[in-house]
VEXDREN-2710 file (C-alpha; in Angstrom, 1 decimal):
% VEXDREN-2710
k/r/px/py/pz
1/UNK/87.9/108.5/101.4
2/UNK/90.6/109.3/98.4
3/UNK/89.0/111.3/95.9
4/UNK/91.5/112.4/93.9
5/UNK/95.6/111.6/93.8
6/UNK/97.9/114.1/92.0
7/UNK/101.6/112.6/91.5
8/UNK/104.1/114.9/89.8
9/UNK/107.6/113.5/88.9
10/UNK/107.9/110.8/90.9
11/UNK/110.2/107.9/90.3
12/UNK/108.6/106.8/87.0
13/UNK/106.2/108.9/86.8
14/UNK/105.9/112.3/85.1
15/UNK/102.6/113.8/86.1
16/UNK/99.6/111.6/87.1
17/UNK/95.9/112.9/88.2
18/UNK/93.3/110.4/88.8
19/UNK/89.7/110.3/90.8
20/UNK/88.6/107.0/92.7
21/UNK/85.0/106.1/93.4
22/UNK/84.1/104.2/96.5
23/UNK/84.0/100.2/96.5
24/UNK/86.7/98.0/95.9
25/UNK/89.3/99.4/93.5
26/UNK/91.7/97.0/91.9
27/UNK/95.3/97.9/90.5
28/UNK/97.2/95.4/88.0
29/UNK/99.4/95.7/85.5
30/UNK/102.4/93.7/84.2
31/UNK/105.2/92.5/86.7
32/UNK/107.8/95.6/86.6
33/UNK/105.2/98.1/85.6
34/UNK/105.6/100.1/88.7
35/UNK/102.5/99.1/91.1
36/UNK/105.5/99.5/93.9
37/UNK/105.9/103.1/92.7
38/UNK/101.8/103.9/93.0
39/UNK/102.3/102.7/97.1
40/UNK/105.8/104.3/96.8
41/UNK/103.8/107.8/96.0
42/UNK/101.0/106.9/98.9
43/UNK/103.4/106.2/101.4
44/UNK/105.2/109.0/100.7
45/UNK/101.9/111.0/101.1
46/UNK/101.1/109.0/104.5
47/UNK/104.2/110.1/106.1
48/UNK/106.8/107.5/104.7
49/UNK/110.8/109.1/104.8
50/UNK/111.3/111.3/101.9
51/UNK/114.3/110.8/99.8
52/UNK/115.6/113.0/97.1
53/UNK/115.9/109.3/95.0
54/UNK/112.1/109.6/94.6
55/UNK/112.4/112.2/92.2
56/UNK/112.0/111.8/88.4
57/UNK/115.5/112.1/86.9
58/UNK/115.7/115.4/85.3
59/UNK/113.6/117.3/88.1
60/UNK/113.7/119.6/90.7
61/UNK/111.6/118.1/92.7
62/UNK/108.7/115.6/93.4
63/UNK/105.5/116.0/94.6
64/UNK/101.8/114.0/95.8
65/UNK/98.8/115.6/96.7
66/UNK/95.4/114.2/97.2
67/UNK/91.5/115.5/98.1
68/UNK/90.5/113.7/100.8
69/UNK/86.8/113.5/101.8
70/UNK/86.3/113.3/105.7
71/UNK/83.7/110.5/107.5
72/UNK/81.7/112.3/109.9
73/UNK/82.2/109.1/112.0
74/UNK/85.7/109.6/112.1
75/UNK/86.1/111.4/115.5
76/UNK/90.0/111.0/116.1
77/UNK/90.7/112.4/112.9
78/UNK/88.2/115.6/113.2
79/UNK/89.3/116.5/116.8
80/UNK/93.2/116.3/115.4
81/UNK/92.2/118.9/112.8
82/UNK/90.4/121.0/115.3
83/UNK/93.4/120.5/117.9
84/UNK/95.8/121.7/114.7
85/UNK/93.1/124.8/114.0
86/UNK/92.9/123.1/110.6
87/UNK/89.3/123.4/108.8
88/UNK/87.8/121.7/105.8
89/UNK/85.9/122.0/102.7
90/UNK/81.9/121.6/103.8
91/UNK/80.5/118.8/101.5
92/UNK/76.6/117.9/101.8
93/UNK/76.8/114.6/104.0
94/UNK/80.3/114.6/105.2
95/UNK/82.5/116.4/107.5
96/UNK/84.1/118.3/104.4
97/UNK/87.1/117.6/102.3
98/UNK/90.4/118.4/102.3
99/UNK/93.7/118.5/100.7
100/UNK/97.1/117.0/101.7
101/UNK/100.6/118.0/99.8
102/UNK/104.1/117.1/100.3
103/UNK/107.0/117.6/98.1
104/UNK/110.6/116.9/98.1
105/UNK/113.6/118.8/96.2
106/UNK/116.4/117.5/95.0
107/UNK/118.9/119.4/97.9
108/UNK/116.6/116.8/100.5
109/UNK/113.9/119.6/101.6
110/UNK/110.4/118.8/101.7
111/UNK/107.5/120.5/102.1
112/UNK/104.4/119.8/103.7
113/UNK/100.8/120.7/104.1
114/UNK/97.0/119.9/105.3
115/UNK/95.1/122.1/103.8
116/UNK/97.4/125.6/103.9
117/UNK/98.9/124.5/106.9
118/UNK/102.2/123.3/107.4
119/UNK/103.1/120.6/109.2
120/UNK/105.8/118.3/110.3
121/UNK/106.3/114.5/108.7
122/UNK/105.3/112.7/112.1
123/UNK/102.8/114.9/112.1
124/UNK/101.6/114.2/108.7
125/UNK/101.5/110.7/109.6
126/UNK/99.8/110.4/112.9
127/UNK/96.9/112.2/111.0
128/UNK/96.9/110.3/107.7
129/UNK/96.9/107.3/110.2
130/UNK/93.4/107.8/111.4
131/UNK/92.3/107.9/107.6
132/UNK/94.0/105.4/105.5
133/UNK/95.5/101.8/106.5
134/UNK/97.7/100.0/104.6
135/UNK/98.9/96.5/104.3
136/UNK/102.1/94.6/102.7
137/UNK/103.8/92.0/103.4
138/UNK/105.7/93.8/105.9
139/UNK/102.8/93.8/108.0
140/UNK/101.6/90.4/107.6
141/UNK/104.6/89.6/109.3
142/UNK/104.2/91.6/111.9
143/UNK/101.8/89.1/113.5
144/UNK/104.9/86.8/113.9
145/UNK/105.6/89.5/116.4
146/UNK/103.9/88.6/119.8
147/UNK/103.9/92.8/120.8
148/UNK/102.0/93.3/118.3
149/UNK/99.2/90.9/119.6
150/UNK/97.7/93.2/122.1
151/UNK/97.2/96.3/120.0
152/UNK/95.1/94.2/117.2
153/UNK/93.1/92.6/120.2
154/UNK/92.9/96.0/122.4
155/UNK/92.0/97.6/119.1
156/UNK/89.1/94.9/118.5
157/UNK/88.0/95.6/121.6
158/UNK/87.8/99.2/121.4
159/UNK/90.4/99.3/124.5
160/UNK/93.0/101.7/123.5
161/UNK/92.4/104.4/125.0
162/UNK/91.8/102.5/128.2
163/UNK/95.0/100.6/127.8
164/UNK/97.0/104.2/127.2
165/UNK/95.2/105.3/130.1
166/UNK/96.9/102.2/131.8
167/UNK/100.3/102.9/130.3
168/UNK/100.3/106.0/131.5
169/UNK/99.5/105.3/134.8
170/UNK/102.1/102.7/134.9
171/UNK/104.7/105.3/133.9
172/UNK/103.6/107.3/136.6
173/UNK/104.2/104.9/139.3
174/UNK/107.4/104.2/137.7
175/UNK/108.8/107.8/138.1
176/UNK/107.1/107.9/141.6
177/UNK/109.1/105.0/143.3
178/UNK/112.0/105.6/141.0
179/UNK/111.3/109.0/143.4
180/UNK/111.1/108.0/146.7
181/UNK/114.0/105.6/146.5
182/UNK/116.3/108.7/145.2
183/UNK/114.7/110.8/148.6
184/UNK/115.3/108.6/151.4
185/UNK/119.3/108.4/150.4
186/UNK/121.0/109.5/153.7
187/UNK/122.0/113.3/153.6
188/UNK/125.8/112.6/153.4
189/UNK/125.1/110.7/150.0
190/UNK/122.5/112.6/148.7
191/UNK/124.9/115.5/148.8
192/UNK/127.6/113.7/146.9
193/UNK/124.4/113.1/144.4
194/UNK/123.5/116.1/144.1
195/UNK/127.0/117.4/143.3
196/UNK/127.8/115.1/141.0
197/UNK/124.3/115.3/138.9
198/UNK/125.2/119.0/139.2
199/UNK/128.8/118.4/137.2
200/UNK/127.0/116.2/134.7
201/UNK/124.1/118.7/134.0
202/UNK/127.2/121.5/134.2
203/UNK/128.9/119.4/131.5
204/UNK/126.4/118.5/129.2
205/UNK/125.4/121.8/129.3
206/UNK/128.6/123.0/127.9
207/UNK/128.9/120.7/125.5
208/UNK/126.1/122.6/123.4
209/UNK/124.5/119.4/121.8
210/UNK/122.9/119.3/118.4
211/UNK/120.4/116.7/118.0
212/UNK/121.6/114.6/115.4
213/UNK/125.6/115.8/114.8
214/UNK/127.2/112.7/115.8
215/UNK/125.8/111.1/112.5
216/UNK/126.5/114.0/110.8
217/UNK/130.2/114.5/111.4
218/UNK/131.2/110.7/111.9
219/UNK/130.1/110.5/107.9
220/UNK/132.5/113.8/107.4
221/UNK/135.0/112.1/109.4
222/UNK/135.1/109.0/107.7
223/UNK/134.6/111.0/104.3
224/UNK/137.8/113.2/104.9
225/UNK/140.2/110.4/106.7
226/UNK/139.6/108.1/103.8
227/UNK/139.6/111.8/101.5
228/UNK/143.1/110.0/99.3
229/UNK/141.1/106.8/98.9
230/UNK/137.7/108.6/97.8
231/UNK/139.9/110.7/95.5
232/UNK/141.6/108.0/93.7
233/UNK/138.8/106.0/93.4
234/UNK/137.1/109.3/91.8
235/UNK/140.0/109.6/89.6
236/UNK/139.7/106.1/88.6
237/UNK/135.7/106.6/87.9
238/UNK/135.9/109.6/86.0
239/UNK/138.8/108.5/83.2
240/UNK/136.6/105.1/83.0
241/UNK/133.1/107.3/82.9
242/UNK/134.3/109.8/80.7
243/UNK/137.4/111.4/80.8
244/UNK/139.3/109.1/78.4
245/UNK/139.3/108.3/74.7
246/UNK/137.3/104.5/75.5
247/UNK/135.2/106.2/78.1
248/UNK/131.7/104.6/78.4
249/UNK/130.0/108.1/77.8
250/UNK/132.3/108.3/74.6
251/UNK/132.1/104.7/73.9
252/UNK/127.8/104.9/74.5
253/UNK/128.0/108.3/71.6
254/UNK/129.7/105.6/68.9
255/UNK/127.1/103.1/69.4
256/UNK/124.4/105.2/69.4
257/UNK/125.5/106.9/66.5
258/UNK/126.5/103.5/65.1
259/UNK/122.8/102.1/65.6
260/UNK/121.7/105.1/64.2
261/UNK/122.6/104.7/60.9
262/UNK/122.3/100.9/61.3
263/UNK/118.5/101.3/61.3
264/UNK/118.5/103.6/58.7
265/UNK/119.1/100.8/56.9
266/UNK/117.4/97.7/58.9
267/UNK/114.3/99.3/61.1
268/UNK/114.0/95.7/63.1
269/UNK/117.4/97.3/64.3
270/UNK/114.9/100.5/65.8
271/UNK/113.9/98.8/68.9
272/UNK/117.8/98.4/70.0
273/UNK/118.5/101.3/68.5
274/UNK/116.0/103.4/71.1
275/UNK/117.8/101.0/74.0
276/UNK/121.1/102.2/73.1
277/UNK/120.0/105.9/72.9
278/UNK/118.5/105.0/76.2
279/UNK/122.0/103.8/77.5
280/UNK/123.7/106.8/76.4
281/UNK/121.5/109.5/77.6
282/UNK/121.4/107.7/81.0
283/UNK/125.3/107.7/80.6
284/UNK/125.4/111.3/80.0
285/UNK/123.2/112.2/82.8
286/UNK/125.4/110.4/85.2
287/UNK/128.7/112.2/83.7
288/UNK/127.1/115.3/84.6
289/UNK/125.7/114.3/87.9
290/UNK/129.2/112.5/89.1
291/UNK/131.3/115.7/87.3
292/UNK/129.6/118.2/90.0
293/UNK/130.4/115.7/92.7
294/UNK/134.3/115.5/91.6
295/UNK/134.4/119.4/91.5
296/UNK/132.6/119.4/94.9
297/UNK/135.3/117.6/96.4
298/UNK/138.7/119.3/98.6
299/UNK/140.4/118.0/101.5
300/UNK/140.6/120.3/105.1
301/UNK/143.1/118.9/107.5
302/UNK/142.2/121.8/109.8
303/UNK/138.2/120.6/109.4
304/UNK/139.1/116.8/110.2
305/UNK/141.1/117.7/113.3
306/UNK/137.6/119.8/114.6
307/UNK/135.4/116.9/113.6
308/UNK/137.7/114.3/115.7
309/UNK/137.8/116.5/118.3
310/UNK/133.9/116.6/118.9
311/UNK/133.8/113.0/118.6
312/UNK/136.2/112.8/120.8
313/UNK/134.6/115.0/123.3
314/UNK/130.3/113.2/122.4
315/UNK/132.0/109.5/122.7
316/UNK/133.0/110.8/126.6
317/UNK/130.0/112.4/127.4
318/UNK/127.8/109.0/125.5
319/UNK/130.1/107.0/127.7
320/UNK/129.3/108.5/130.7
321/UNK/125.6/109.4/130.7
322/UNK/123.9/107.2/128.1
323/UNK/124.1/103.8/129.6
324/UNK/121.2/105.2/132.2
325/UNK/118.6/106.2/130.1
326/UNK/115.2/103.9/129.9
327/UNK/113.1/103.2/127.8
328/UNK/112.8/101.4/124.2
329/UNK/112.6/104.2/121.5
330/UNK/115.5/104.8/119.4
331/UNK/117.3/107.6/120.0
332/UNK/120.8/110.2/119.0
333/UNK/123.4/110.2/120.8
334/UNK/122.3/114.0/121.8
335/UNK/118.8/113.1/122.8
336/UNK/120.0/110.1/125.1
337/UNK/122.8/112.3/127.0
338/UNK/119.7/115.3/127.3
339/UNK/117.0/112.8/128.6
340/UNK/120.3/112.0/131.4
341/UNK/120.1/116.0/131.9
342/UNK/116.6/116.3/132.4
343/UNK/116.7/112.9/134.7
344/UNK/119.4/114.1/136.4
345/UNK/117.3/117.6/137.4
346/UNK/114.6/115.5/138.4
347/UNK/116.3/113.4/140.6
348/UNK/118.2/116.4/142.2
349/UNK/114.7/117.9/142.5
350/UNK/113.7/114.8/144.3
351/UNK/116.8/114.4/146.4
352/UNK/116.3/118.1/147.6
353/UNK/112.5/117.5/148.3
354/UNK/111.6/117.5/151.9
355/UNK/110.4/114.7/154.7
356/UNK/107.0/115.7/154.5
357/UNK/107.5/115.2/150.3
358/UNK/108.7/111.9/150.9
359/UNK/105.4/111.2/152.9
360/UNK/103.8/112.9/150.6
361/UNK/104.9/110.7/147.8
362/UNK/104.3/107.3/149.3
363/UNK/100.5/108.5/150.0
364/UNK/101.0/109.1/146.2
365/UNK/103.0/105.8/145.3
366/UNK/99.6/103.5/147.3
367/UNK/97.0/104.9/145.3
368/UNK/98.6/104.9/142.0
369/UNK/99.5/101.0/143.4
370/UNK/95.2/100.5/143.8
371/UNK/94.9/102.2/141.2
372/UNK/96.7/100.9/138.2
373/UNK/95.6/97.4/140.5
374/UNK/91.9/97.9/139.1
375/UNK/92.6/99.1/136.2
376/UNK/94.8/95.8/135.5
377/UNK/92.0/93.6/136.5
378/UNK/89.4/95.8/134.1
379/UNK/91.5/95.4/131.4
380/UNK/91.8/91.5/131.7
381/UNK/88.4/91.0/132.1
382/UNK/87.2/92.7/129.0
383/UNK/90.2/91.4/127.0
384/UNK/89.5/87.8/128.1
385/UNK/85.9/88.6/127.0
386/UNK/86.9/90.2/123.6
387/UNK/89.6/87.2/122.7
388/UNK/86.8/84.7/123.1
389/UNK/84.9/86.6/120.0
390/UNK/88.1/87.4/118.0
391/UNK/89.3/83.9/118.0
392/UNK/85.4/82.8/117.4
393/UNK/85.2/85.4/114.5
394/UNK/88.6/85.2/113.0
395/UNK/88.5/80.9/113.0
396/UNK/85.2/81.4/110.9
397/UNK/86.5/84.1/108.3
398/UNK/89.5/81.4/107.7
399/UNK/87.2/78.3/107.5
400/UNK/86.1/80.5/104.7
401/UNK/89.6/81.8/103.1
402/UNK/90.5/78.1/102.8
403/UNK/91.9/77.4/105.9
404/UNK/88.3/75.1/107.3
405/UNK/90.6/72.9/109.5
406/UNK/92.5/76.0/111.2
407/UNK/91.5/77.2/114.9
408/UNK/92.2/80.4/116.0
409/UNK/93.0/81.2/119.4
410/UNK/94.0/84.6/121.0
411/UNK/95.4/83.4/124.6
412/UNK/95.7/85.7/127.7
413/UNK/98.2/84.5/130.1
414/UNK/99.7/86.1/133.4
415/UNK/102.9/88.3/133.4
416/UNK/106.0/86.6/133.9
417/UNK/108.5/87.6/136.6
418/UNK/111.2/88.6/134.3
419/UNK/111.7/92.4/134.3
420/UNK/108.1/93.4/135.0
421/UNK/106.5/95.8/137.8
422/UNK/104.9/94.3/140.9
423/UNK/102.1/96.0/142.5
424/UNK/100.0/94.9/145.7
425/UNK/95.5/94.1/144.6
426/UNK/92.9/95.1/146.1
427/UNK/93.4/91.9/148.2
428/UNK/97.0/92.3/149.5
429/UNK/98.4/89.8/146.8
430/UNK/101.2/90.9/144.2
431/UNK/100.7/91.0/140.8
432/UNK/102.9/91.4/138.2
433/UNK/102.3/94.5/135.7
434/UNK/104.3/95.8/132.3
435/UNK/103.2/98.7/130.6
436/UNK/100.0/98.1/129.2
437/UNK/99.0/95.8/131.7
438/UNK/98.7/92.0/133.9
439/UNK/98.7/90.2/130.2
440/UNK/100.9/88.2/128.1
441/UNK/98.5/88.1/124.7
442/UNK/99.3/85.9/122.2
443/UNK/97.8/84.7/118.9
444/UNK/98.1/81.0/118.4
445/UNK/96.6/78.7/115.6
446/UNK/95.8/75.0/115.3
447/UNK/96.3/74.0/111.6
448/UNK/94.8/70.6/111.5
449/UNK/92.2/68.6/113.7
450/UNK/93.4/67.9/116.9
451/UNK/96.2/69.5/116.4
452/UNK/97.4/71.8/120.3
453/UNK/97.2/75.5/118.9
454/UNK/101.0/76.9/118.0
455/UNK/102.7/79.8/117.3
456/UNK/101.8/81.4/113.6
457/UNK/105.6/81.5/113.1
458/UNK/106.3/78.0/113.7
459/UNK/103.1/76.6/111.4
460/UNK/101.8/80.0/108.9
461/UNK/103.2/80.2/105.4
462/UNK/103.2/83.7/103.5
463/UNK/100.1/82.8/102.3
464/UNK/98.2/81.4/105.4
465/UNK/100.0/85.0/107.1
466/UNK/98.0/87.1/104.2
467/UNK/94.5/85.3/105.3
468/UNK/95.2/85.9/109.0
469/UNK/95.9/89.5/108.8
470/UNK/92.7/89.8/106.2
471/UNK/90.5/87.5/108.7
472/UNK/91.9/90.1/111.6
473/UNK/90.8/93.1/109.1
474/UNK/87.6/91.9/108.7
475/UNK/86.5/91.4/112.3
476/UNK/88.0/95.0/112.8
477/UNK/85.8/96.6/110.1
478/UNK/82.9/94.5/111.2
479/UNK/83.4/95.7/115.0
480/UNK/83.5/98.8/113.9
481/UNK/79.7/99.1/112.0
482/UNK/78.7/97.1/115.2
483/UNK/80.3/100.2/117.6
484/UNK/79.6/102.6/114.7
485/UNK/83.6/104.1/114.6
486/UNK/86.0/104.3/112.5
487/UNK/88.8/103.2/114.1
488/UNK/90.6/100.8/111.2
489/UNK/90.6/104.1/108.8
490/UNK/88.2/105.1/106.1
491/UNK/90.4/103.8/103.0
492/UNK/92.2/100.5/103.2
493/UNK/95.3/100.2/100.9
494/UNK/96.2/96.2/100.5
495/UNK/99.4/95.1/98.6
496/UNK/100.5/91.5/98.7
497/UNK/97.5/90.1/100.1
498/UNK/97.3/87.3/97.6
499/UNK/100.6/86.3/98.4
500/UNK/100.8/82.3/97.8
501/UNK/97.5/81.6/97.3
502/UNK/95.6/80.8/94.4
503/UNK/92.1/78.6/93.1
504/UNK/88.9/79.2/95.5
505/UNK/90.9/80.6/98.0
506/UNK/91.8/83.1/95.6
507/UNK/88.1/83.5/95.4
508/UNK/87.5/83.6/99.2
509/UNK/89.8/86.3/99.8
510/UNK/88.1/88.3/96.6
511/UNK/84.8/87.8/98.0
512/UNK/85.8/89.2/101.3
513/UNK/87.3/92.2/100.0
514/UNK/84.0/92.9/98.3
515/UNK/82.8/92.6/101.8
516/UNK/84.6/95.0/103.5
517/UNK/84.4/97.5/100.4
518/UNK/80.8/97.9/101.2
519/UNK/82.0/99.8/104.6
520/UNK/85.7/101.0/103.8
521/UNK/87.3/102.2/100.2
522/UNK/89.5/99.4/99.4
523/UNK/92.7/99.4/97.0
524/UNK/94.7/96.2/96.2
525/UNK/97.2/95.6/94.3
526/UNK/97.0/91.8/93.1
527/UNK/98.3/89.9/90.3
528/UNK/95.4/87.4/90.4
529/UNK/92.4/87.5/88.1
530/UNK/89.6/85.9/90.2
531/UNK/90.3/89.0/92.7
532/UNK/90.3/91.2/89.6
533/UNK/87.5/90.8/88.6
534/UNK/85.8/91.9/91.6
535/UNK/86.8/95.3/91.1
536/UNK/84.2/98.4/91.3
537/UNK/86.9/100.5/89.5
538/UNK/89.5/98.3/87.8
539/UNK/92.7/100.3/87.7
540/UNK/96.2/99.4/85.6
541/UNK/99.6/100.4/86.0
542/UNK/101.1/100.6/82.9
543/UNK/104.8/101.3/81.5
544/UNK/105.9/103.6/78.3
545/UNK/108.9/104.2/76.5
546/UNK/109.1/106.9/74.1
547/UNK/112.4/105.9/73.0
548/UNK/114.2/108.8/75.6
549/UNK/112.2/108.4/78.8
550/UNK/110.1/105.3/80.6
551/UNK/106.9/106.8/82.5
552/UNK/105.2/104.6/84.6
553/UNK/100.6/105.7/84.4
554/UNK/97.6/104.9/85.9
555/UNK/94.7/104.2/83.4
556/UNK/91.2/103.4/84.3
557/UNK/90.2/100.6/82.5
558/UNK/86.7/100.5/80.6
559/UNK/84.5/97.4/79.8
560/UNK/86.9/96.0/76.4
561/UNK/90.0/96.9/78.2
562/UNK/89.4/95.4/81.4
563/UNK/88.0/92.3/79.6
564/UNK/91.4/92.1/78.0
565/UNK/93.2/92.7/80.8
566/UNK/91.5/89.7/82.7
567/UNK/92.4/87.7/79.8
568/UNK/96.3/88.5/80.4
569/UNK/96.1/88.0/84.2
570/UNK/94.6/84.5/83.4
571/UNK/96.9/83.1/80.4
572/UNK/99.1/85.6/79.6
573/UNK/97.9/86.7/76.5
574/UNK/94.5/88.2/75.2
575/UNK/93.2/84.9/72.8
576/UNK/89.9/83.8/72.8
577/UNK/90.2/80.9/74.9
578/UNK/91.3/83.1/77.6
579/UNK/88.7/86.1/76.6
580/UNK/86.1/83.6/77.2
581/UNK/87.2/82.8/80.8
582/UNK/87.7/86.2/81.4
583/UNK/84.2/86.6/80.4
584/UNK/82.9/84.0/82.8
585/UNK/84.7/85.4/85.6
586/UNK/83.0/88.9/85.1
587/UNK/80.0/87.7/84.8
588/UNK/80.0/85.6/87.6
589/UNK/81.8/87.5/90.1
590/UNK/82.1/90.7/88.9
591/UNK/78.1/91.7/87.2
592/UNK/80.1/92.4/84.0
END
């Protein structure tokens, strides 16, 4: 679980330290605050892209660390430290603590560390994955996405290591037949192969690639052909900013020396007054900032003829090797023409292989086919097994957020013939197969009584989408005491789940979060009070000006405060009417 998040300079905020207790902790705060900019700092901390933006105007760089304590049950997440020769803090009744840092300057560099360690950003993420889950709105769309269907339901089931076992299997036979059909070419055109995978790997080879140059010099390219353009417009910015007598920098020091004296006089002027010194330091700062960019700026015809050139010369070679590569990751322009280098050595490895290879590889090709056959079947069987007790679990949870007319169906339906791999069974027949096995997985939902189940896309709101994914998050967490793992991470981090709902499914969904906080360490972020109030630790974002800066900070909120901040959540405003209410609501759902 988080025990303790340091933020230092980031966005908003200056410098922030705060503990967290276990249970449900609730953030709030008025619309603008900066609750984006607490999940802003997270993310960034999960393994979120880093950009030098984040940082606090006026700083050299940002940084977020946190003291994590580990769950003993938490296997995946202890074997990746061991694997990484990371070790913790021993704490009595856990598997120790340990601390996580990242930082980012303002020239782009981060820095980041487990422990002393460091360690790259996907590999940041892929181990703060196995601790901390966390939810927008962003996700709650993501079950409009049918591929996403099978992980939630694999992951319910506790399949996913069987189902990469699968996938990995799958790609094997893949490569294998994608094998033999290269070796059993006759010789006179496996010779022309060869040579011509032996010009391409030739080429390629003296091409020296970069990973990632093509981006890098088409933005030169288009910075230097369009240099007269860039340079007038810069021109044109800097006598407006201020190089001119009616500059806004200049015109910004008159009012604010203006306003100045203006409240000397009338103090109701003060609060404008601050703005306006706010306007013209923020002017000032962006003089300076776009000054250094002006002086950074010269034009080399020599440099833009180099950068066409290579272009010229990746554009060919992307051209001629990239429309072969497979597979669904995005990738550079240098990684796709060296995965056609390293293809292109395998195949010419294969080509060259021998008859008895060949043979050898068909042996290979069957049992793979019998196989991945079994395996296929397995996986359908238990999946068929676990979708009957998600879409029994899930339609309860939503009778319970509201939704008591909705059925819930997770179907399992046959491949299609469309672009998937076919494989002989036990039995002789064909069956189709994709990656991760014989099953199209979808989740469906009946809204109403007699009502054929649908897509969620086609009948869901925002709101209905936020109950889903917290009905699918339940049965997770649930399965998981039941298995005793771990495997939706030890802290759950929602934002947005009250999206479009409101009244006693407001309640619902705070009652269930209460639920869950008894096995995970839940944050929301929620702008309704009836979830408020359910908070263990109630948490607000607030907002401060001292007349020169605007620093976004985290306050824990006591008994009066948090009272009064109920109060605001309900009516907008801290009167007694509403202090009553807000008093009925803590006692009655939060033991206040």
């Amino acid at each position: 679980m988080l025990e303790e998040l340091s933020v230092r300079n980031f966005a908003l905020i200056e410098s922030l330290n705060i503990n967290f207790e276990k249970g449900l902790s609730i953030l709030t705060g008025e619309t603008g605050a900066g609750k984006s900019i607490i999940v802003g700092s997270l993310s960034f901390l999960l393994g979120a892209k880093a950009d030098s933006a984040m940082i606090r105007t006026g700083s050299e760089e940002a940084s977020v660390s946190a003291v994590i304590t580990l769950n003993p049950k938490n296997k995946d997440a202890l074997e990746w430290l061991k694997e990484h020769d990371i070790e913790t803090e021993d704490e009595i009744g856990t598997a120790g603590s340990i601390i996580v840092r990242r930082t980012i300057k303002t020239n782009g560099r981060s820095s980041i560390f487990i422990q002393n360690e460091n360690v790259t950003r996907s590999a940041l993420a892929e181990f703060m994955g196995f601790l901390f889950d966390i939810h927008g709105q962003h996700e709650h769309e993501s079950l409009l996405h049918k591929e996403n269907h099978r992980r939630y339901l694999d992951r319910f089931a506790a399949l996913e290591a069987e189902a990469h076992t699968f996938n990995n299997v799958f790609l094997q036979l893949a490569d294998k037949r994608k094998m033999l059909e290269s070796s059993i070419a006759n010789e006179r055109e496996r010779d022309k192969r060869i040579e011509l995978l032996n010009f391409s790997i030739d080429e390629i080879n003296a091409a020296a690639l970069k990973i990632g140059e093509s981006k890098e010099l088409d933005a030169e390219s288009k910075r230097l052909v369009s240099f007269e353009k860039l340079a007038a417009h810069i021109d044109n910015t800097s006598h407006v900013l201020c190089d001119s007598d009616n500059s806004v920098l200049n015109l910004a020091r008159k009012a604010k020396t203006a306003m100045e004296n203006a409240a000397t006089i009338d103090t109701s002027l003060s609060a404008l007054q601050q703005r306006i010194e706010n306007l013209f330091y923020e002017a000032e700062d962006i003089s300076g900032e776009f000054r250094t960019y002006r002086d950074s700026l010269s034009f080399d015809p020599d440099r833009l003829e180099a950068v066409e050139e290579r272009l010229a010369m990746l554009f060919k070679l992307k051209k001629k090797y990239c429309g072969n590569i497979s597979g669904t990751e995005e990738k550079s322009t240098e990684e796709e023409i060296l995965a056609y280098k390293n293809n292109a050595q395998s195949e010419i490895d294969a080509l060259q292989s021998s008859e008895q290879d060949r043979e050898n590889l068909k042996a290979e090709i069957a049992r793979l086919e019998k196989d991945i056959a079994l395996k296929a079947a397995q996986l359908t069987s238990k999946r068929k097994a676990a979708a009957a007790k998600l879409s029994e679990r899930i339609s309860g949870t939503l009778a319970k957020l509201g939704m008591s007319s909705s059925v819930f169906s997770v179907t399992l339906e046959a491949k299609s013939p469309h672009d998937k791999t076919e494989t002989p069974s036990d039995g002789g027949k064909r069956i189709l197969l994709g990656p991760w096995g014989a099953d199209e997985i979808e989740f469906l939902i009946s809204a109403n009584v007699g009502e054929a189940p649908r897509e969620l896309g086609r009948i869901a709101s925002g709101g209905e989408l936020s109950r889903v994914m917290l009905a699918i998050k339940t049965a997770l967490i649930l399965d998981d005491e039941e298995k005793d793992t771990s495997n939706s991470g030890d802290t759950l981090i929602f934002d947005e789940i009250d999206t479009g709902i409101g009244g006693e499914v407001a309640l619902a969904v705070g009652q269930y979060l209460k639920m869950i906080s008894v096995k995970k360490q839940i944050f929301c972020i929620t702008h309704l009070a009836s979830i408020a109030v359910r908070a263990d630790n109630h948490l607000k974002v607030e907002k401060t000006n001292d007349g020169k800066r605007t620093t976004t900070q985290l306050v824990k909120l006591q008994q009066e405060d948090r009272r009064a901040e109920i109060a605001r959540m309900l009516s907008g405003d801290k009167g007694e009417t509403a202090l009553a209410h807000a008093d009925d609501l803590l006692k009655k759902y939060g033991g206040a």
